[in-house]
ZADO-1210 file (C-alpha; in nm, 4 decimals, padded with zeros to 6 digits):
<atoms>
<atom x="08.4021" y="12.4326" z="10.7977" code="UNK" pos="1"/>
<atom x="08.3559" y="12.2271" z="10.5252" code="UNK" pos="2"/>
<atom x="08.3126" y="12.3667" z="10.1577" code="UNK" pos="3"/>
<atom x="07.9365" y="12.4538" z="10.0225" code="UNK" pos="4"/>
<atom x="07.7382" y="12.2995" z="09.8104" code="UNK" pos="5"/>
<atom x="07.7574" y="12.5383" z="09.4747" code="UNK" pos="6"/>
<atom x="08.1317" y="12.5609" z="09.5128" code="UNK" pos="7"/>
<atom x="08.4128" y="12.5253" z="09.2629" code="UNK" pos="8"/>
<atom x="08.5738" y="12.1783" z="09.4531" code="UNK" pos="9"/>
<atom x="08.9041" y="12.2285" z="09.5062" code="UNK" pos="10"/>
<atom x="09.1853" y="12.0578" z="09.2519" code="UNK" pos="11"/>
<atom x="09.4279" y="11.7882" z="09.4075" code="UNK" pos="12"/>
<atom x="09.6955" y="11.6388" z="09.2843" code="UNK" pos="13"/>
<atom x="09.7754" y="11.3158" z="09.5555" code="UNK" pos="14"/>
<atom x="09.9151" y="10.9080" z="09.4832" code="UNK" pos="15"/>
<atom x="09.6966" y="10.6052" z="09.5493" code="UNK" pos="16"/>
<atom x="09.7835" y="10.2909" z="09.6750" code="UNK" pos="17"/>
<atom x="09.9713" y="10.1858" z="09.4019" code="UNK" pos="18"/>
<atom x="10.1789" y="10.5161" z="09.3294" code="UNK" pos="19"/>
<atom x="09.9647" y="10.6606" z="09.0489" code="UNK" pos="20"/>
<atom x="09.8837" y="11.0254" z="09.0595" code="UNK" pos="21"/>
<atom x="09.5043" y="11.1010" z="09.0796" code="UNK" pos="22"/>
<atom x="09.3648" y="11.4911" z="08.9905" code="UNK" pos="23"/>
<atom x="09.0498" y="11.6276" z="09.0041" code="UNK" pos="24"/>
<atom x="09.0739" y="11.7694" z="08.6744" code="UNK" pos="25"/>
<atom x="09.1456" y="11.4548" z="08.5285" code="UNK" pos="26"/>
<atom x="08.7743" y="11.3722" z="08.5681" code="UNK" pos="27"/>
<atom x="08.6252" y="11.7119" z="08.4443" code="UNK" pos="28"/>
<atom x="08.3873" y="11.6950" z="08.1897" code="UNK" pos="29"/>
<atom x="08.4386" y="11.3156" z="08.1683" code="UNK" pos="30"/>
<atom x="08.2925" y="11.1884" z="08.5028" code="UNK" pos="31"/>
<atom x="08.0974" y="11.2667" z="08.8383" code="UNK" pos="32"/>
<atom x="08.2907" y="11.2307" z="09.1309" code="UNK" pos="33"/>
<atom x="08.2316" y="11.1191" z="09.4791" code="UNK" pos="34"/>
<atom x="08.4892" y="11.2292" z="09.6967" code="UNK" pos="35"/>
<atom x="08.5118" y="11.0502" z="10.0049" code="UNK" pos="36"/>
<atom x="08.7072" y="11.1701" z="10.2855" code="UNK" pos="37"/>
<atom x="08.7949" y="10.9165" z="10.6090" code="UNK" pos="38"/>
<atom x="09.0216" y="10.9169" z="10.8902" code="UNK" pos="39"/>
<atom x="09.2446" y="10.5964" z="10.9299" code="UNK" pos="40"/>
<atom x="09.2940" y="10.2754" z="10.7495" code="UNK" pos="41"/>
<atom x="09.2470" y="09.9298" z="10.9083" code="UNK" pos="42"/>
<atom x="09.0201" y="10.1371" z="11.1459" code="UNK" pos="43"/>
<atom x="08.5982" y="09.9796" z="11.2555" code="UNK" pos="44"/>
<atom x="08.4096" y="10.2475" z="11.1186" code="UNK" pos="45"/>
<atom x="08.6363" y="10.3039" z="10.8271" code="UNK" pos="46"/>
<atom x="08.6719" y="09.9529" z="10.7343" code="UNK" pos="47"/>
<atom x="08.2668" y="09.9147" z="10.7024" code="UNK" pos="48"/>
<atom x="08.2411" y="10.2113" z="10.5296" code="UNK" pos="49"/>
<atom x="08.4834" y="10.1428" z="10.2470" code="UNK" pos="50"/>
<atom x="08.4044" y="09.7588" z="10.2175" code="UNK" pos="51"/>
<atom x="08.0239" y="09.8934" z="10.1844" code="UNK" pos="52"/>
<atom x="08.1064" y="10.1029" z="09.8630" code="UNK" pos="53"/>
<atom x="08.3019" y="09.7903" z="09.7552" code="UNK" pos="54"/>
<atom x="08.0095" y="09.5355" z="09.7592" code="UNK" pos="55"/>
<atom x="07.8270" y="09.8525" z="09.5313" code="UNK" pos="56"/>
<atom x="08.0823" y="09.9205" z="09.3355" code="UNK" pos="57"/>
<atom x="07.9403" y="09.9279" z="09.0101" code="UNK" pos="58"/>
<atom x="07.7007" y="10.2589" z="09.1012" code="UNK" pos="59"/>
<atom x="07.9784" y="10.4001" z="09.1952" code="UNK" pos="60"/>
<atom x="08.2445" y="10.3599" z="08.9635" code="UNK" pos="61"/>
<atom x="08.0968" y="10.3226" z="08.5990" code="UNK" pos="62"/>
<atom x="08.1304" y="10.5479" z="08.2407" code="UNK" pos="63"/>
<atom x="07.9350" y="10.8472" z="08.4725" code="UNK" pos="64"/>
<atom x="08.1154" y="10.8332" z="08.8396" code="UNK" pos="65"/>
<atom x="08.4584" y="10.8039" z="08.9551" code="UNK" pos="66"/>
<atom x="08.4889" y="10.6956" z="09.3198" code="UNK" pos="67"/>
<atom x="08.7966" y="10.8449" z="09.5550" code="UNK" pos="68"/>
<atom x="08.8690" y="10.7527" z="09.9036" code="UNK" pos="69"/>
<atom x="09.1099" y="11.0135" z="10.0534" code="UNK" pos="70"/>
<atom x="09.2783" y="10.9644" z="10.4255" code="UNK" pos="71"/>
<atom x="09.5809" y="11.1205" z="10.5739" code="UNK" pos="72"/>
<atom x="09.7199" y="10.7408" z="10.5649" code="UNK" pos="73"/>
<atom x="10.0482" y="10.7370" z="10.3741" code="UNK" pos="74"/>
<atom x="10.0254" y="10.5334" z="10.0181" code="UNK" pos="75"/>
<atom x="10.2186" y="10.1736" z="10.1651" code="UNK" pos="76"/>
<atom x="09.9390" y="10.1448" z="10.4578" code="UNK" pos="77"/>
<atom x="09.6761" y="10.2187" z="10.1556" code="UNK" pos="78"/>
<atom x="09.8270" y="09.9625" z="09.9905" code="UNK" pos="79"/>
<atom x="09.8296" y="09.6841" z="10.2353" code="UNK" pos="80"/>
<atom x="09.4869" y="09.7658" z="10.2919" code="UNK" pos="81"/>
<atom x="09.3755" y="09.7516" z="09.9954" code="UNK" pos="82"/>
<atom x="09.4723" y="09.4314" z="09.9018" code="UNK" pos="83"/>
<atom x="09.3562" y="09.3271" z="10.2620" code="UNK" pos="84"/>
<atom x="08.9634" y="09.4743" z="10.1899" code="UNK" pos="85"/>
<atom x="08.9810" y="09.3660" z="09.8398" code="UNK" pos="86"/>
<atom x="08.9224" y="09.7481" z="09.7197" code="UNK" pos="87"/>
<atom x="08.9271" y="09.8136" z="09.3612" code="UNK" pos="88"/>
<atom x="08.8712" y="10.1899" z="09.3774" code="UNK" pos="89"/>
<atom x="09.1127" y="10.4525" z="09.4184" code="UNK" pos="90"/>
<atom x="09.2410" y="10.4983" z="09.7861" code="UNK" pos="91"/>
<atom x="09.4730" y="10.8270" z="09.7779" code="UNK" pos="92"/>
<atom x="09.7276" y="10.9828" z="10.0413" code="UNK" pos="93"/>
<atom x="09.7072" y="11.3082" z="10.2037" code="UNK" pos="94"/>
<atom x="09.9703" y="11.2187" z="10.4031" code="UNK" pos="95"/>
<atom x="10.2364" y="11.4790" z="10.2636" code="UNK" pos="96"/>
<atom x="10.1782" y="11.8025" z="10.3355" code="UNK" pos="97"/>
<atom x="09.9456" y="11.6238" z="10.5504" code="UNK" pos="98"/>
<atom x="09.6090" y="11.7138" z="10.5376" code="UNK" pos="99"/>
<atom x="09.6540" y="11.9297" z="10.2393" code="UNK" pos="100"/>
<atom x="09.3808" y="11.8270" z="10.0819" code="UNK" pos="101"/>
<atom x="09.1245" y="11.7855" z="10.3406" code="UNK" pos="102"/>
<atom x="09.2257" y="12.1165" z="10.4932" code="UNK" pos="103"/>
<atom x="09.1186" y="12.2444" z="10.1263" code="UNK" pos="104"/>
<atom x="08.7801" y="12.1026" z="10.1504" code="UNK" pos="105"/>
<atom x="08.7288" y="12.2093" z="10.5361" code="UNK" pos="106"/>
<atom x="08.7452" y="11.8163" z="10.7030" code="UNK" pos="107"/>
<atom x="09.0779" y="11.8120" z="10.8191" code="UNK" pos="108"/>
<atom x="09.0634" y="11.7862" z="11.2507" code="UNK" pos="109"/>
<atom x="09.3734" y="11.9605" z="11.3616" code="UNK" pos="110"/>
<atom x="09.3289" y="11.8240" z="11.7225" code="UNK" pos="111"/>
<atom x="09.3644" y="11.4372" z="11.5748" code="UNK" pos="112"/>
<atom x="09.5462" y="11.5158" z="11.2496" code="UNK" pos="113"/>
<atom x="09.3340" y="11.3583" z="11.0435" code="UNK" pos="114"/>
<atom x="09.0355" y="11.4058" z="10.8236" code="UNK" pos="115"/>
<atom x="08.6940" y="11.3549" z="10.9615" code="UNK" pos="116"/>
<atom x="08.4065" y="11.1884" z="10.7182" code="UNK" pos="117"/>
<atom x="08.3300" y="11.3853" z="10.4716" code="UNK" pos="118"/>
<atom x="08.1837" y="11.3223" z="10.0871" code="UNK" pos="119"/>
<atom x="08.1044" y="11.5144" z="09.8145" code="UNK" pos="120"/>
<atom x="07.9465" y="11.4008" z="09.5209" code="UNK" pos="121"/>
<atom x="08.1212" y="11.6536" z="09.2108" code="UNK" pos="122"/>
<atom x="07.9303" y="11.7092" z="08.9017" code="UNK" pos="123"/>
<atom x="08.1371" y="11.6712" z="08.5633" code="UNK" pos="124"/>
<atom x="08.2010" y="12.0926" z="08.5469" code="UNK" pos="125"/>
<atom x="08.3456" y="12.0473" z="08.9060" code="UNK" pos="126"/>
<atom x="08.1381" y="12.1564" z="09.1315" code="UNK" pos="127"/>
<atom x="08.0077" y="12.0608" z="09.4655" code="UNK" pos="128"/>
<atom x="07.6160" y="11.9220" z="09.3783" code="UNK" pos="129"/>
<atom x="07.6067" y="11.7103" z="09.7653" code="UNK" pos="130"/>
<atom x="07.7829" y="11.6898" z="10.0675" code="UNK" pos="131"/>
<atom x="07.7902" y="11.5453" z="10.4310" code="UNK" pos="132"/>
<atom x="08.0102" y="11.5732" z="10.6972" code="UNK" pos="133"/>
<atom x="08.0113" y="11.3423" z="10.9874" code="UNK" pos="134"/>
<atom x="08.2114" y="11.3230" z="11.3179" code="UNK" pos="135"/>
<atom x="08.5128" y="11.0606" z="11.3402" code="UNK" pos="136"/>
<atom x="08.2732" y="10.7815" z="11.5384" code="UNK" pos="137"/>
<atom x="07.9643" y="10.8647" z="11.2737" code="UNK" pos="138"/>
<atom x="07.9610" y="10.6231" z="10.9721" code="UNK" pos="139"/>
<atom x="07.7823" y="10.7701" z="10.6462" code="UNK" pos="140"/>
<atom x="07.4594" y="10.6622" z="10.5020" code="UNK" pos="141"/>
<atom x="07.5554" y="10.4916" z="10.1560" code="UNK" pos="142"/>
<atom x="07.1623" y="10.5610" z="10.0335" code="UNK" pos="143"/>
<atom x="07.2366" y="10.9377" z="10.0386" code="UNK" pos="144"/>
<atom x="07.4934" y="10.9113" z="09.8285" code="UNK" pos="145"/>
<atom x="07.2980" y="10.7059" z="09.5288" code="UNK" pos="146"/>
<atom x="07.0427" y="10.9469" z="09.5876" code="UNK" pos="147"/>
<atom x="07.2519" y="11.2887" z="09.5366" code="UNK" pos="148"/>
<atom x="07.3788" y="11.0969" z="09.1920" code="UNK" pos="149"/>
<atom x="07.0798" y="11.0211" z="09.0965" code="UNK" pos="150"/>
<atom x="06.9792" y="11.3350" z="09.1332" code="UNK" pos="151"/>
<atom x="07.2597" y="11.4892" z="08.8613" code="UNK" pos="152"/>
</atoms>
């Protein structure tokens, strides 16, 4: 079950697609976060999703919001697509443990070992203000998430 809204989200420490470490904590008291959990690189679904957020980048990655994009892909695929997708925003690697990370925020599908969709939008104290889950074939709606930061 995925974490509440109201809850302390939980710190990570994880690499992104070009080896840098990413935490949390960095972005506390500096930033709102929206936290983006998907299942596979290279994937349909996953590809429109993140390629979405691309082409509105600048709401949401700007002086108030970080954006992260976590899967359970390890940091080379990342990477590759990446620079395939033409995505400037940070896309990290639960891959090792794998599924740390997602496990922590209650999206990680043990049956297909990897994380379903799930976002939260973090305030700048750290804590859960938004979040939706959907199921592996369910893409987000990108509107919800303007509106839960506009709403901060």
């Amino acid at each position: 079950m995925a974490i509440e809204v109201g809850t302390k989200a939980p710190d990570f420490e994880l690499k992104d697609n070009h080896g840098r470490t990413v935490k949390l904590s960095d972005f506390r008291g500096e930033k709102n976060v929206v936290l983006l959990f998907y299942p596979f690189a290279f994937t349909g679904v996953c590809t429109g999703e993140l390629c979405a957020l691309r082409d509105e980048l600048p709401t949401f990655e700007n002086d108030d919001t970080q954006l992260i994009a976590v899967s359970n892909d390890s940091i080379h695929t990342l990477r590759v697509f990446a620079e395939q997708e033409g995505l400037e925003y940070p896309l990290v690697s639960d891959f090792w443990p794998h599924g740390e990370t997602s496990r922590a925020y209650g999206v990680f599908d043990e049956d297909k070992g990897c994380a379903v969709r799930g976002t939260f939008v973090i305030d700048k104290e750290g804590v859960v203000r938004w979040t939706v889950v959907n199921g592996l074939p369910d893409a987000r709606d990108l509107n919800e998430y303007i509106k839960a930061l506009g709403a901060l």
